[in-house]
C-alpha positions in Angstrom: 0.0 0.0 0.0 2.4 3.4 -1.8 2.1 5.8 -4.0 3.8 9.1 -4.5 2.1 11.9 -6.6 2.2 15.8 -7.6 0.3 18.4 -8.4 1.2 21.7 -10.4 2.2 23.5 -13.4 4.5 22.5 -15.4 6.4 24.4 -18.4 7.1 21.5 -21.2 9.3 21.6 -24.0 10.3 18.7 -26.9 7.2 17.1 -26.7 7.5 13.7 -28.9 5.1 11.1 -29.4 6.2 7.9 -28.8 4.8 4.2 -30.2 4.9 1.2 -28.3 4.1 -2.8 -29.0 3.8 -4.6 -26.3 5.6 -8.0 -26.1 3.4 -10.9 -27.4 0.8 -8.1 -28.9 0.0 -6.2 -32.7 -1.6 -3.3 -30.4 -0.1 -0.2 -30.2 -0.3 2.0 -27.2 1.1 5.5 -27.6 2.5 8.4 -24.9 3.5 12.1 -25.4 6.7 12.1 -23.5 8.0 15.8 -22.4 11.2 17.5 -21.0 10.5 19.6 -18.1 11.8 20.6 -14.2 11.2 20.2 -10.5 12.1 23.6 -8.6 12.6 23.0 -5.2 11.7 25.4 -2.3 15.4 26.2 -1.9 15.7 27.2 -5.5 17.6 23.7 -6.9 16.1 22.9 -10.0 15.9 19.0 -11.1 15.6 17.7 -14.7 12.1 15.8 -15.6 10.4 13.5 -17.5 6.9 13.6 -18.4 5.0 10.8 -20.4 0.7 10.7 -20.8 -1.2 8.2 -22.1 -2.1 9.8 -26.1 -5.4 8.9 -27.7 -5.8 8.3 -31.3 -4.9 11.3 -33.9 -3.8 13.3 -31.0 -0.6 15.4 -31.1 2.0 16.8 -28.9 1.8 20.0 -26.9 4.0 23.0 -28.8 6.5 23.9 -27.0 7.0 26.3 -24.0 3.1 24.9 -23.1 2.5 25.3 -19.4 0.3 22.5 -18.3 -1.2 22.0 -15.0 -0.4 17.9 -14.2 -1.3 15.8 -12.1 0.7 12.6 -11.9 2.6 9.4 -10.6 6.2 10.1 -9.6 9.6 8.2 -9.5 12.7 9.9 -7.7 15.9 7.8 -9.1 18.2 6.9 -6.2 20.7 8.7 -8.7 19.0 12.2 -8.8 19.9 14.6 -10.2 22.4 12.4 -12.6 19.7 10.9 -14.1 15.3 12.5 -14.4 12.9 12.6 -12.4 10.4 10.2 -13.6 6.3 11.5 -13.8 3.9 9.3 -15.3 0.6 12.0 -16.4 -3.0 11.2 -14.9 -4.0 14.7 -16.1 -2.0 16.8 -18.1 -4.6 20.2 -18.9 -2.4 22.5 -20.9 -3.2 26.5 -20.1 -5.1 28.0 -22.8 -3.1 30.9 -25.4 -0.3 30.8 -27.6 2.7 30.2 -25.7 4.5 31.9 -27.7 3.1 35.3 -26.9 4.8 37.6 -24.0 2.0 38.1 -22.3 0.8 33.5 -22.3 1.9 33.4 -18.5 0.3 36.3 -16.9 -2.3 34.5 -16.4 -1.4 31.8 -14.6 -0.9 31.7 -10.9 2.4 31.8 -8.9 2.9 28.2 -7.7 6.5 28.0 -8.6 7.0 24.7 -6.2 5.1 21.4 -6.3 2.3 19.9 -3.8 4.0 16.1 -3.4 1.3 13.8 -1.8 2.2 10.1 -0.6 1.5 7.3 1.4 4.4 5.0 2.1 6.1 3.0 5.1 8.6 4.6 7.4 12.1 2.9 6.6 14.0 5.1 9.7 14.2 6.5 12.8 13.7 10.3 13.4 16.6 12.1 13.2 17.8 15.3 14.2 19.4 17.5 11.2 22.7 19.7 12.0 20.6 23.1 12.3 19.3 21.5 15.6 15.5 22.0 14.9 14.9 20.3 12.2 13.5 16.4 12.4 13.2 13.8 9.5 12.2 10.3 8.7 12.2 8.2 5.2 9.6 6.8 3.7 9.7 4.4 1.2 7.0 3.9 -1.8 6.7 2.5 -5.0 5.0 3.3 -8.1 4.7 1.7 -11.3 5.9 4.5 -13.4 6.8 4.4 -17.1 5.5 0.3 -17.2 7.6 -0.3 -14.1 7.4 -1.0 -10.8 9.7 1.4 -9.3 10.6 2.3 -5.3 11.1 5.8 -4.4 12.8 7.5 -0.5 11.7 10.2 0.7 13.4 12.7 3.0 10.2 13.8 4.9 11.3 16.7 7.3 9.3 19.1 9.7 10.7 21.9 12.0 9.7 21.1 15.9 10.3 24.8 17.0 7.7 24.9 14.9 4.4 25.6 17.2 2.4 23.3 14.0 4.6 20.8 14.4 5.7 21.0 18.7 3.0 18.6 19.4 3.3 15.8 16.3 4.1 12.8 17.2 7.1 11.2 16.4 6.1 8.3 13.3 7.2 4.8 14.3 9.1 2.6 12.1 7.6 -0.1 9.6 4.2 2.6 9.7 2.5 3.5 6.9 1.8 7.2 7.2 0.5 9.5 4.4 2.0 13.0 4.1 1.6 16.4 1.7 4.3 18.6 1.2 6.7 20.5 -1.1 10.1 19.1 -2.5 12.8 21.5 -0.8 16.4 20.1 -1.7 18.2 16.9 -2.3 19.5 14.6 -0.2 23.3 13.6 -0.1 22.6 9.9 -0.2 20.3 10.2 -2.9 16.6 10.9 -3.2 15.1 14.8 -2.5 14.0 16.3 0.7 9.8 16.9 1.3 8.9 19.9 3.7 6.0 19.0 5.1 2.6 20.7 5.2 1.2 18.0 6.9 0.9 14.0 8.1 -1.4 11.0 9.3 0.1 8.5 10.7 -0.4 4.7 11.5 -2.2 4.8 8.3 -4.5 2.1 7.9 -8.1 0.2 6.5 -11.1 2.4 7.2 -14.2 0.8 9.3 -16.7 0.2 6.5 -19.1 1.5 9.4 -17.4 5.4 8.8 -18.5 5.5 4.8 -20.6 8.2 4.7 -23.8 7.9 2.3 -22.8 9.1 -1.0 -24.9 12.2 -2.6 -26.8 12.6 -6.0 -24.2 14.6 -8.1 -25.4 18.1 -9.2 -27.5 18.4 -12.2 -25.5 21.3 -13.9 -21.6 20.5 -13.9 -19.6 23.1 -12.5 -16.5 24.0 -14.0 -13.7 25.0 -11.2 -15.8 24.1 -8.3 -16.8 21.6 -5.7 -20.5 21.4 -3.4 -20.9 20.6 -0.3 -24.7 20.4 -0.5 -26.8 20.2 2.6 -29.2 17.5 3.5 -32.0 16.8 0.9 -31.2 19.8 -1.2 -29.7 20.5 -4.8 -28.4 23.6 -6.0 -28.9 25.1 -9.1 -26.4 28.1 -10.3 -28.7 29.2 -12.9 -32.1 29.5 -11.5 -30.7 30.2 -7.8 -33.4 28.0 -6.6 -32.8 25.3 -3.6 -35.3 22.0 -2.9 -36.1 21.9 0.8 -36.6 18.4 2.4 -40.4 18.5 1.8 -39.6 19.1 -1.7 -41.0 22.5 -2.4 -39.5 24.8 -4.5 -37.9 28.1 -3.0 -36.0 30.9 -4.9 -33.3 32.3 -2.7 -33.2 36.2 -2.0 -30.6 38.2 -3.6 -28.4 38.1 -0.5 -28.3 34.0 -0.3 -27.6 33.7 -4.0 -24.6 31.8 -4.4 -21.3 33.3 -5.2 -19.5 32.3 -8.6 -16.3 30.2 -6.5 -17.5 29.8 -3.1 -18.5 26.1 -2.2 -22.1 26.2 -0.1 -21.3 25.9 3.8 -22.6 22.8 5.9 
């Protein structure tokens, strides 16, 4: 139970697309594979790999395209000799010609990756040589570019921190899952995660906790995500709610929902 994945834009360049057989097999699967980077918190920028499943008749991305990806990552034991490895779930390329000088004001500043994982704690904490600073591994695999491959992570947190005073310290062989940012690379190979945050001893869910799904909104909703309340729907165009008895009622002017802000429990 692993997996290690980020979030963010991404500037790509070189994009080729790429046939494969497999062995045994007349099918052909293709990939657009991309050059791109990792910038770390401390400014150290890694080379990268990108590669996304391509359906038929589509093309590469031109160059200079910044995409917001999501996807599956491999961190080589030999970083930053060799790429960083992402495997694309999402690859949504920002809108414009980016060749234009004016392409990037428009997207936001999120110079440094989210990195989310869930992976098994190969170390005991350790105390870095600044004297406030604590980190663990943790080790998880992916299968990345039609391989299984293991990734270590440096996780570290700051304990004068007043976030973090209180955390407690992650045994070894747990399975925790953490968010956090890439922030430098480690001597012994590998890069360093600040994190933003951690749950540890990580394990199955009582089936008793599921919460009843809802009914999906009739209208989709482009950049945003409902938190209905009970028994009602919410319609964006006629500003109307259904109460639990099922009567109709048009909200006043002051309810009516706002164009980015998710409706309150």
């Amino acid at each position: 139970m692993s997996a290690t994945m980020v979030f963010s834009f991404f500037a790509l360049a070189n994009g080729d697309r790429v046939k494969t057989l497999r062995a045994g097999s007349s099918t052909a699967t293709y990939h657009c594979v991309y050059e791109t980077t990792i910038q770390c918190t401390s400014g150290i920028i890694f080379p990268a790999m990108l590669c996304i499943y391509s359906p038929f008749n589509d093309v590469a991305l031109p160059n200079n395209t910044v995409a917001f990806v999501s996807a599956k990552v491999c961190i080589p034991a030999t970083t930053p000799r060799d790429p960083i490895l992402l495997e694309g779930i999402y690859v949504v390329a920002v809108p414009g010609d980016p060749t234009s000088d004016s392409y990037e004001s428009s997207i936001p500043d999120f110079p440094h990756l989210m990195v989310v994982g869930l992976g098994s704690v190969t170390s005991p904490l350790r105390t870095l040589v600044d004297g406030t600073s604590k980190a663990f591994d943790v080790v998880s695999s992916n299968y990345v570019w039609d391989m299984r491959m293991t990734s270590t992570m440096c996780c570290v947190f700051d304990s004068a921190c007043p976030w973090w005073s209180k955390t407690p310290v992650p045994n070894q062989n747990t399975v925790v899952f953490y968010i956090g940012r890439f922030s430098n690379v480690v001597s012994t190979g590998g890069l360093q995660v600040e994190l933003e945050s951690i749950a540890l001893n990580v394990g199955v869910e009582s089936r008793s906790s599921i919460s009843t799904p809802v009914s999906p909104i009739s209208k989709k909703c482009k950049f945003m995500a409902i938190a209905p309340r009970e028994g009602m729907s919410v319609s964006f165009m006629s500003f109307c709610v259904l109460t639990s008895t099922g009567e109709s009622r048009r909200l006043p002017r002051s309810e009516k929902l706002m164009k980015y802000f998710p409706l309150p429990l």
